[in-house]
N, C-alpha and C positions, 0 to 999 in steps of 0.2 A: 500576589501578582494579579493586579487588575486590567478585564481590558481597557485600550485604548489605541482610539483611531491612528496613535504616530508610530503606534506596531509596523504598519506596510508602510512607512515613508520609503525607505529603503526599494522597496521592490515598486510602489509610486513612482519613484523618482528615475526611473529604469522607462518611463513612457510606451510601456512595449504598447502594440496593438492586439497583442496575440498573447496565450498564458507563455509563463517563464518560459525555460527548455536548459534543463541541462542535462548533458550526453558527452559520451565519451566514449573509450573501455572500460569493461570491468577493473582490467586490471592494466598497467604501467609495464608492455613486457620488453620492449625493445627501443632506444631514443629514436629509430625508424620507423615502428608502428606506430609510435604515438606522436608524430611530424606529422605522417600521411595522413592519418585520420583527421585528424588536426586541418590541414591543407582543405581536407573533402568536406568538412564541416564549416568554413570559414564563411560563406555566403550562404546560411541557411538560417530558421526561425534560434539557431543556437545561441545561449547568451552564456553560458557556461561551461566550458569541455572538463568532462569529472575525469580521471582517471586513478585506479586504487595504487595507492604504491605501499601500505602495510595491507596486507591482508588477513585478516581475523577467521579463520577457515575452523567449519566444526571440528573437524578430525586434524591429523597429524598426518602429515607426509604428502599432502595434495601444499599446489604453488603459493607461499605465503608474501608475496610482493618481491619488490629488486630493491624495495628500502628509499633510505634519501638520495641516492642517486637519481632516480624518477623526477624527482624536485625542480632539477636542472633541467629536465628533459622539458618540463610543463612551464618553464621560463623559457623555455626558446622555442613554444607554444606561442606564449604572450608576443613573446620579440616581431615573431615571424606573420602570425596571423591576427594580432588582435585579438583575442577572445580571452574574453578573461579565466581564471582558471580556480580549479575546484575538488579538494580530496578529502579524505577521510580521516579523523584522526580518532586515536584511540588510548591515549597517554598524556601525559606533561611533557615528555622528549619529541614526540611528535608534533603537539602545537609547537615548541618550540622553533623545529624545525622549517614546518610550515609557514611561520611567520617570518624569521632570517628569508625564506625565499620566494615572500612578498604573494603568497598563493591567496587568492581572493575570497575565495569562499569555503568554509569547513562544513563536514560534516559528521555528526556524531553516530555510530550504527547501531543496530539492534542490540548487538551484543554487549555492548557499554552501556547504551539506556539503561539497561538492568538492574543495573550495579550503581548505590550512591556513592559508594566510595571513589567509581574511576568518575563519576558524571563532578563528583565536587575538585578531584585531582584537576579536571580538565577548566574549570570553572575557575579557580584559582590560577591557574596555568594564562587562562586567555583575559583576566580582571583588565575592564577596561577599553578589550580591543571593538575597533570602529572595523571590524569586517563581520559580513557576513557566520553567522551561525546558525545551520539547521542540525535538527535532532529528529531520527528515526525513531520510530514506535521502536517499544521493546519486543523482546522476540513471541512473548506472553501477552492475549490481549487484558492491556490493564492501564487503563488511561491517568488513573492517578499516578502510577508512578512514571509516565509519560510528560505528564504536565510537571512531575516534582524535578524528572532533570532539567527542564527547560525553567523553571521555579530557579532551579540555582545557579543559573548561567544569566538570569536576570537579576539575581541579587547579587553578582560579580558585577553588575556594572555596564552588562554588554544590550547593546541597544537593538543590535539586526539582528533579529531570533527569527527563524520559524520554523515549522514541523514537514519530516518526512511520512507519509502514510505508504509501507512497505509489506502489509501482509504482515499475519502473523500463522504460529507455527501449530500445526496440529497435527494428534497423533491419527488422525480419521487420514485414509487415502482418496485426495479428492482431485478434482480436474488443477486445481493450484497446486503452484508450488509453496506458493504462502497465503492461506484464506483472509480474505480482502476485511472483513467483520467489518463492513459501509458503516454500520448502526455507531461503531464506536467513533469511527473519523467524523461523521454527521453530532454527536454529542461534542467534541473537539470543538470543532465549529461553533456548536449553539452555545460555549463557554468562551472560546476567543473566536470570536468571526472575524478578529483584525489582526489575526496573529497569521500570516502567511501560510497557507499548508499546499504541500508537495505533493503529487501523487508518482509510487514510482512502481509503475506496473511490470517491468524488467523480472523485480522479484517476487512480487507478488503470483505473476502467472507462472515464470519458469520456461516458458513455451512463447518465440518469438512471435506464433500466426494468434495469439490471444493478445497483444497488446492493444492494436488499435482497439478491440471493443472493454477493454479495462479503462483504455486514455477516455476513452467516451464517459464513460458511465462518470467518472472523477468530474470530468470538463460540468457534466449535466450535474452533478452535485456543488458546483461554484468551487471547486480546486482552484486552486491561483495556477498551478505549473506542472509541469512532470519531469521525470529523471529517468532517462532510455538510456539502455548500455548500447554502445555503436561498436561496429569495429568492422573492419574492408574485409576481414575473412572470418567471419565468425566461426564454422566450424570448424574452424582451429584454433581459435582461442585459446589461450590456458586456463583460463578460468569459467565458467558458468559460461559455456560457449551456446548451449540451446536457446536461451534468452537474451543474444544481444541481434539485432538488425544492422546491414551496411547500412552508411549513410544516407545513400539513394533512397532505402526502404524507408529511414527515416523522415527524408524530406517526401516521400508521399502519405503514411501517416499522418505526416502534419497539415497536407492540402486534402485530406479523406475526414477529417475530424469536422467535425460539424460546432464553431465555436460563436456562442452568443454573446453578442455586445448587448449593455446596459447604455440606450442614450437618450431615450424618454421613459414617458408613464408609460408606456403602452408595451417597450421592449421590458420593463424592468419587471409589469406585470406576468410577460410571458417568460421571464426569467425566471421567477419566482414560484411559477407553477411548473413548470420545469423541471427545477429542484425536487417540489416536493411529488413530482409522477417519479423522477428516478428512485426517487427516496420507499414509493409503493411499490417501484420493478423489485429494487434490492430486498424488502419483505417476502413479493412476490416468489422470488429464487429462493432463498431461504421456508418460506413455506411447502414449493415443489420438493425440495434436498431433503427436509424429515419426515414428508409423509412415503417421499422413497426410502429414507431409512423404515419407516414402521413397517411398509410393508414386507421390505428383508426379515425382520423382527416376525412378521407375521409368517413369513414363508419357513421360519426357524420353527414357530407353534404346531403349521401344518406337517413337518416331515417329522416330528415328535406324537404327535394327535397320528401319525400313519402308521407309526412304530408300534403304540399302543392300543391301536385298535377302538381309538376316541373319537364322538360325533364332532363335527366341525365344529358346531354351534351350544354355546354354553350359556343358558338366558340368565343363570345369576348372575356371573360374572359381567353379560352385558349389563344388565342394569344396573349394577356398582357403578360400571364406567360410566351410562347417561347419568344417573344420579351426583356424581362426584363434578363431570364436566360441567351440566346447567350453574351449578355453583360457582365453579371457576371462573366462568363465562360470563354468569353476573356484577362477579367481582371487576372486571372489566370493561363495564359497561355492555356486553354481547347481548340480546335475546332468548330468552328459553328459546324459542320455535327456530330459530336461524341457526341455537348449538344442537338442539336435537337433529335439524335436517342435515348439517355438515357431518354431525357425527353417525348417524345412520347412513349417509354415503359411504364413509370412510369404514366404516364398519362393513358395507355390502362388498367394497374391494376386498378388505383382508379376508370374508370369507370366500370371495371368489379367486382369490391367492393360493386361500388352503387347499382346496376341492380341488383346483388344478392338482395340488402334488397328489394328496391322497388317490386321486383319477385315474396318476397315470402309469 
């Protein structure tokens, strides 16, 4: 699969002025919730109303969809308000299903990315079809086998491909509910920059008050769109109820978002630098997140060093480490005198980490 620029005809041809948007509920739980939402989203930046109607849930005995019934519900979605309409599939009986009831847009989840066996079931399943396909990262960051579902969904034949960027899953406890890993979605990019990519910060953060600054960071990285869970009562949800937004929230998110048009040299320039400052923030966070791991790391050496009645300060061991970093450092084009200086900061905090405990 090669790029090329008739990758985004499909979302070209959509003329929006503003990135994608599609939003919904999580989940499909009532043909009443999902009218009224529906209703409340009708005259907003929405070009999509997603709603789940299988649901693929980690564990056993939490709400797994209301099934093809929902189907019907998301057709008299289209009937009633116009908006076209958009779910999840996760099988051959599901595309099936979805396409008898003319659903417009599919998406494929993390949980299926995974696995070639269901990504080629579903590939064979949809050979052919002129709707809409997008593919969520797999639940592991791992872009090859990211780019391989969407590889076989394009050697079925199918023309409107693009990518969901949804967080992936890590055993660290961090402020996400699924770590954003920008470095991989920006590598996506510099592989297909004409293949449509989604950002859907719903699940990535987990937490409704973090999405506008995720939808940002995505919008500043050239995302084409985002996928927000909606729903009129969210804390009663059945499903992933902390991360969906009312409508209302939703449509001021989208007038708080700070979105750059490309329409000269001049925009396209500050576009472009843009990119690559969010691209320095996303290092940046990721730089601040392991030198706070090291210092936990450190603060584990000092309550150990307090136990046994060890000086803070071990000058062989430091000069292993400046001796091993300069090297590293070079390997990367870095400076002796810029890795010595960083690394003798970093070195004066972990001993001022230690000294606290042993102090106190």
């Amino acid at each position: 699969m090669e790029n090329k620029k008739e990758m985004r005809t499909w979302l070209d041809d959509l003329g929006l002025n503003h990135p994608l948007v599609i939003a919904g509920p999580c989940s499909a739980e009532t043909e009443e919730q999902v009218l009224k939402i529906a209703h409340e989203l009708k005259d907003t930046d929405v070009n999509y109303y997603r709603a789940g109607i299988w649901k693929p849930r980690t564990r056993p005995g939490n709400f797994e969809g209301v099934g093809a019934l929902g189907l019907k519900w998301l057709q008299k979605v289209k009937a009633e308000t116009g908006l076209k309409t958009a779910t999840e599939v996760a099988n051959r009986n599901h595309v099936e299903l979805a396409l008898e009831h003319d659903i417009d847009l599919l998406w494929i989840g993390a949980r299926s990315t995974v696995s070639p066996f269901i990504m080629q079931e579903i590939a064979d399943a949809l050979k052919g079809t002129d709707k809409i396909v997008l593919v969520k990262n797999p639940v592991n960051p791992d872009l090859a086998l990211w780019l391989g579902g969407i590889e076989r969904l394009h050697s079925a034949g199918i023309k409107n491909l693009g990518a969901i960027h949804r967080g992936f899953s890590t055993y660290e406890k961090t402020k996400y509910r699924n770590i954003p890993e920008w470095q991989i979605a920006i590598e996506f990019q510099n592989k297909f920059p004409d293949l449509p990519l989604i950002n859907d910060p719903s699940h990535i953060t987990g937490k409704r008050d973090m999405i506008l600054d995720v939808s940002q960071t995505a919008l500043d990285l050239n995302f084409d769109g985002l996928m927000i869970e909606t729903h009129y009562d969210p804390d009663k949800a059945w499903s992933d109820a902390a991360q969906q937004v009312t409508p209302h929230a939703l449509v001021r998110i989208m007038e708080d978002l700070r979105i750059r048009k490309e329409s000269d040299p001049e925009a396209e320039y500050n576009s472009e630098l843009n990119n690559l400052r969010a691209q320095i923030d996303v290092v940046d966070n990721q730089i601040i997140d392991l030198l706070g791991k090291r210092m936990k790391v450190a603060d584990g050496i000092g309550t150990l060093k307090k136990q046994k009645n060890v000086a803070v300060l071990q000058n062989k061991r430091w000069n292993e480490i400046l001796g091993k970093m300069v090297l590293e450092g070079d390997e990367r084009g870095l400076s002796e005198e810029f890795v010595l200086r960083m690394f003798k900061a970093i070195h004066q905090e972990s001993i001022n980490h230690q000294e606290k405990i042993i102090n106190h």
